[in-house]
C-alpha positions as CSV (number, residue, x, y, z in Angstrom):
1,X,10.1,52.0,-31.0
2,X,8.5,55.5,-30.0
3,X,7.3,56.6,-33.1
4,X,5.2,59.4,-32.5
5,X,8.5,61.3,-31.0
6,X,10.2,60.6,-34.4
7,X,10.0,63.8,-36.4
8,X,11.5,65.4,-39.5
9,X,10.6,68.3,-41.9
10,X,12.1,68.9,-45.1
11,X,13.2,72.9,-44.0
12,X,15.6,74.1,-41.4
13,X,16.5,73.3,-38.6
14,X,16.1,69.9,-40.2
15,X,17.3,70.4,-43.7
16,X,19.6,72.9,-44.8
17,X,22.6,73.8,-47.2
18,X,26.0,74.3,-45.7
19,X,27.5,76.0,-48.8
20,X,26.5,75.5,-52.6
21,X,27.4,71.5,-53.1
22,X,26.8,70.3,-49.1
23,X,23.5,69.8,-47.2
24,X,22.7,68.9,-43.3
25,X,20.0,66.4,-42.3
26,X,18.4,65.9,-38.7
27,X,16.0,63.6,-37.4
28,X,14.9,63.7,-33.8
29,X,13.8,60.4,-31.8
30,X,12.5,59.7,-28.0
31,X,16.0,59.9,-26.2
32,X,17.5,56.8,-25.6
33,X,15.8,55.2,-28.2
34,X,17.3,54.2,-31.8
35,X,20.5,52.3,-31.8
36,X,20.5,53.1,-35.4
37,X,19.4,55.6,-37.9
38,X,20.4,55.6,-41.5
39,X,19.9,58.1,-44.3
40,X,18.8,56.9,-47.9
41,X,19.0,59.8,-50.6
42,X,18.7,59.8,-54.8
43,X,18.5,61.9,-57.4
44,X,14.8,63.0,-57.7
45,X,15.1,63.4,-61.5
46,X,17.0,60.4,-62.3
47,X,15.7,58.4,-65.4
48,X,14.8,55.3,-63.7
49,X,12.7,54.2,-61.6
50,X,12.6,53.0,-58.3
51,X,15.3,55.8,-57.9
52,X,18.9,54.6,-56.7
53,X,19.6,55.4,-53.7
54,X,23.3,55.7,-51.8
55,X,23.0,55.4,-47.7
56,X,25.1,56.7,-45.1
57,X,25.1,56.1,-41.3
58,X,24.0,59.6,-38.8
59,X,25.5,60.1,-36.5
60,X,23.6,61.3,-32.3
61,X,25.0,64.8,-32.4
62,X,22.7,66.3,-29.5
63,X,20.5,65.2,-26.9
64,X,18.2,67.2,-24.3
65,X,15.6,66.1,-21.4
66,X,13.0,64.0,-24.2
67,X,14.7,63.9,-27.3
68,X,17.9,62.5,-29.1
69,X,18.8,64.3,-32.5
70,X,20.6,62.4,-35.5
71,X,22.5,64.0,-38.3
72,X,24.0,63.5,-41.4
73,X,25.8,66.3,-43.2
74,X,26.8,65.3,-47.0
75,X,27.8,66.2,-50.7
76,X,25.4,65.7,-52.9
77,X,25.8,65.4,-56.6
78,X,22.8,67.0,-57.9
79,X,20.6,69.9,-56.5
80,X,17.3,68.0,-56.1
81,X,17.1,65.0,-54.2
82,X,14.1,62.5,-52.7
83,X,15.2,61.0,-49.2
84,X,14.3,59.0,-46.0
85,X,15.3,57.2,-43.3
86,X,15.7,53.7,-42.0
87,X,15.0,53.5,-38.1
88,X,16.1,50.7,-35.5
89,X,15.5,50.5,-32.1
90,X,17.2,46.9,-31.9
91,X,14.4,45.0,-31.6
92,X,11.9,46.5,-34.3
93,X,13.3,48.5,-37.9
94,X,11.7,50.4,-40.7
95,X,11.5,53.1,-43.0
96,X,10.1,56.6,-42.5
97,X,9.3,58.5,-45.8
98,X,5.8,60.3,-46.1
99,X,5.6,61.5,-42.4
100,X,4.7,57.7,-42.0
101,X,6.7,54.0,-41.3
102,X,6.7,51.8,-43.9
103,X,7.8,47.8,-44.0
104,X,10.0,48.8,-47.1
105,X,11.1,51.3,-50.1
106,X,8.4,52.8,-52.5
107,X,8.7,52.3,-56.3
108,X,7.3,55.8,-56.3
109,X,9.8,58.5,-55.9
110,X,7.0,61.0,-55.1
111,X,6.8,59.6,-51.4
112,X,10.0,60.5,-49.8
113,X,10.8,63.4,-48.5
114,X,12.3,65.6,-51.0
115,X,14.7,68.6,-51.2
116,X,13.2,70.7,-53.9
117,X,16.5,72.8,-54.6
118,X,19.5,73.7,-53.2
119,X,20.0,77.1,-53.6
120,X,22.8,79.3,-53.3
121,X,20.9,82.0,-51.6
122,X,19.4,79.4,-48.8
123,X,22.8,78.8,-47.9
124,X,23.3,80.4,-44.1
125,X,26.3,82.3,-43.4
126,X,26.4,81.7,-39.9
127,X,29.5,84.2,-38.0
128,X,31.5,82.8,-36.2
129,X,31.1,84.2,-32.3
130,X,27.7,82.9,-32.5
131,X,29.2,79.9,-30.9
132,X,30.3,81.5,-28.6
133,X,26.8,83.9,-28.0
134,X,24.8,84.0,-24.8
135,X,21.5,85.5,-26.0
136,X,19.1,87.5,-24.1
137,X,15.8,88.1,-25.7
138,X,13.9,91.5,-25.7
139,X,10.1,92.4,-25.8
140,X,10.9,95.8,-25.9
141,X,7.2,97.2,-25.1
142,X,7.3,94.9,-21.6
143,X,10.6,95.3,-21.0
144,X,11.2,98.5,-19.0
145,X,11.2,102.3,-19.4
146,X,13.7,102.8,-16.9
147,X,16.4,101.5,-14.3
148,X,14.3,98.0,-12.8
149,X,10.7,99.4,-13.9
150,X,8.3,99.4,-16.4
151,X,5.6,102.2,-16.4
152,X,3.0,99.1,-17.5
153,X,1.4,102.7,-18.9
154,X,-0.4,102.1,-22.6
155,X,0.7,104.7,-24.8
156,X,-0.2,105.6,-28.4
157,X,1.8,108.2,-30.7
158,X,0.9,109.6,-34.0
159,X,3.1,108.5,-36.9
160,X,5.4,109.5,-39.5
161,X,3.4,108.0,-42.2
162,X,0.0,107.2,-41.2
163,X,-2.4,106.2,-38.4
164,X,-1.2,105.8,-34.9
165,X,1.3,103.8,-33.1
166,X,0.4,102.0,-29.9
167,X,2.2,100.0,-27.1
168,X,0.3,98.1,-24.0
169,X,3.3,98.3,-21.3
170,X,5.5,101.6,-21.7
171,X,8.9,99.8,-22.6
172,X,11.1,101.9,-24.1
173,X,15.1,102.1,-25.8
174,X,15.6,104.3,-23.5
175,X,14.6,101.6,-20.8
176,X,16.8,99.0,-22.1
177,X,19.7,101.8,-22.3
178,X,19.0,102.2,-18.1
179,X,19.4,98.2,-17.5
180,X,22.4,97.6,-19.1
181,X,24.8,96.7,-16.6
182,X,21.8,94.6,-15.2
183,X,22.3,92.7,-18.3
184,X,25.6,92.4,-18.1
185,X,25.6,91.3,-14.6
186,X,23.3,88.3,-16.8
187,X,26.5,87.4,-18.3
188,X,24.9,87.8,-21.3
189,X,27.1,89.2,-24.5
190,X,24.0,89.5,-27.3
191,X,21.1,91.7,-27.2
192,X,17.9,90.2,-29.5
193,X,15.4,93.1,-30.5
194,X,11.6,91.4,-31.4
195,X,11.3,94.4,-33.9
196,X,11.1,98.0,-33.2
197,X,10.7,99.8,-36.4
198,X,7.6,101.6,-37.2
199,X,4.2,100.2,-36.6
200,X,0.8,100.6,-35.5
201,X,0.5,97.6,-32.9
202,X,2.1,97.1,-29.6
203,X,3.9,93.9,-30.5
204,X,5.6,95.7,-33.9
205,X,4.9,92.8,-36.6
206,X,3.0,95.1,-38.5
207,X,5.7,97.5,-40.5
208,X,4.8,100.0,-42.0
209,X,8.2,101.9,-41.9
210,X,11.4,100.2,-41.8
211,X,13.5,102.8,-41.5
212,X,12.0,104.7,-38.8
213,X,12.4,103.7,-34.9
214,X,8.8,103.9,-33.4
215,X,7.8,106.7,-31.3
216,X,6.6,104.5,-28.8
217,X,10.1,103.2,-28.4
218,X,12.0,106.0,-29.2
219,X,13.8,107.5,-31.9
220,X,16.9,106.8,-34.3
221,X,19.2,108.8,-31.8
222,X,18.1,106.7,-28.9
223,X,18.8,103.7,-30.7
224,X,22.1,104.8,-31.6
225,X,23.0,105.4,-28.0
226,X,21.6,101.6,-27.2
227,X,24.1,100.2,-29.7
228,X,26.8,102.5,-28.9
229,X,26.4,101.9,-24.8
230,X,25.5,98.1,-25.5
231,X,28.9,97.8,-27.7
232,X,31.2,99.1,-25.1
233,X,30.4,96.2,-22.6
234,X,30.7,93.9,-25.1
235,X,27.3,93.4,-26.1
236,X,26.3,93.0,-30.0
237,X,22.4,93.5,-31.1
238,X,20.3,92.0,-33.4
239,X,17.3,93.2,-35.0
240,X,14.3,91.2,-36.0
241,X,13.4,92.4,-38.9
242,X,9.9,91.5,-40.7
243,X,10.3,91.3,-44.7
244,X,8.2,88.4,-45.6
245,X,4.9,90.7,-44.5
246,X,4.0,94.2,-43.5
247,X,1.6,96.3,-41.9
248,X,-1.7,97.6,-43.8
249,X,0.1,101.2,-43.6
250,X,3.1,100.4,-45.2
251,X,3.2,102.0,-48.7
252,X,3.2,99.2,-51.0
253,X,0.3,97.6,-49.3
254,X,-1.4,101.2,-50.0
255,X,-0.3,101.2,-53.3
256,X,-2.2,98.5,-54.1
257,X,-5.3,99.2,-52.5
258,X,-5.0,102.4,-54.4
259,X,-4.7,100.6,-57.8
């Protein structure tokens, strides 16, 4: 058995709630590999100990050039729960609980792997054309600032709020406006924006106004045009956008600097 291409972490994409009462499990193995893989779960607050456990078969839903992935999708009775797997390979079997192989099941419930909570507001709402998606990807400071060019020019524009915004390659909305119908010509129906609201570096991680476009890229108007133009060939947009951290500029980080 190939163990060190066995993996499994207890977050997406390898566990995660389909809707309030259902979960989704995924292992990946060496491809080729495992003849079986079984799934072992319990309630991590039942009253006895060594947990019970119920076990269902997963199932090889994917494979790509390395790896094969296995996954179970099931209801589960209670919101926490303590799992692992048991592996086989046909000629050698065993557990895998702790980010380790074991000959056999713990006593100690505190060694699986463990979903802490399933939560209503973890849930993903995935839409439905997603399926159907072909995504193309957008650095929007080294993507272009016009029709097949890029101005590779730094730049750096004072801001709204504070400070100075900066950009190392001149991309612009305005450029991904002019390549359009090179995108479509991509066969491409989904435009992904790494972000593009206010910020001081080139890269845009930093926020410090989320409701401003940067001046490097553009403005709101220009952005408005990108989805209007990219929407009539068919094209949706996303936006990254960066809530679980900010820039130093942004006003609640000031706030508390200040106090």
């Amino acid at each position: 058995m190939n163990k060190e291409a066995i993996f499994h972490q207890s977050f997406p994409p390898y566990l995660y709630g389909l809707d309030e009462f259902r979960i989704a499990v995924r292992l990946k193995a060496k491809k080729g590999d495992l003849k079986e893989c079984l799934f072992y779960y319990g309630n991590r607050y039942a009253p006895t100990n060594p947990v019970g456990l119920h076990c269902l078969p997963m199932t090889k839903v994917a494979s790509d050039l390395l790896y094969d992935y296995y996954e179970v999708e099931l209801t589960v009775e209670y919101k926490r729960i303590c799992y692992c797997f048991w592996l086989s390979d046909g000629k050698e079997s065993t557990y895998f609980y702790s980010n380790t192989f074991h000959p056999g099941l713990p006593e100690d419930r505190n060694q699986f792997f463990i979903l802490p909570y399933l939560r209503r507001e973890e849930v993903y709402q995935v839409p439905e054309w997603v399926s159907e998606a072909v995504i193309y990807q957008i650095f929007p400071d080294s993507f272009a600032s016009g029709p097949q060019e890029i101005s590779l020019n730094p730049a750096v524009s004072g801001k709204q709020v504070t400070g100075e915004s900066s950009v190392k390659h001149g991309g612009t909305l305005q450029g991904i406006i002019g390549n359009l119908p090179y995108l479509v010509d991509l066969g491409i129906n989904c435009l992904y924006l790494t972000p593009i609201f206010m910020a001081s570096s080139y890269h845009k991680y930093d926020t410090t106004d989320y409701f401003s476009i940067d001046p490097c890229f553009g403005d709101l108007e220009t952005f408005k045009e990108l989805v209007r133009k990219a929407h009539e060939r068919g094209i949706k947009v996303i936006l990254d956008g960066v809530f679980n951290h900010c820039g130093p500029d942004f006003f609640a980080f000031q706030d508390v600097l200040a106090k």
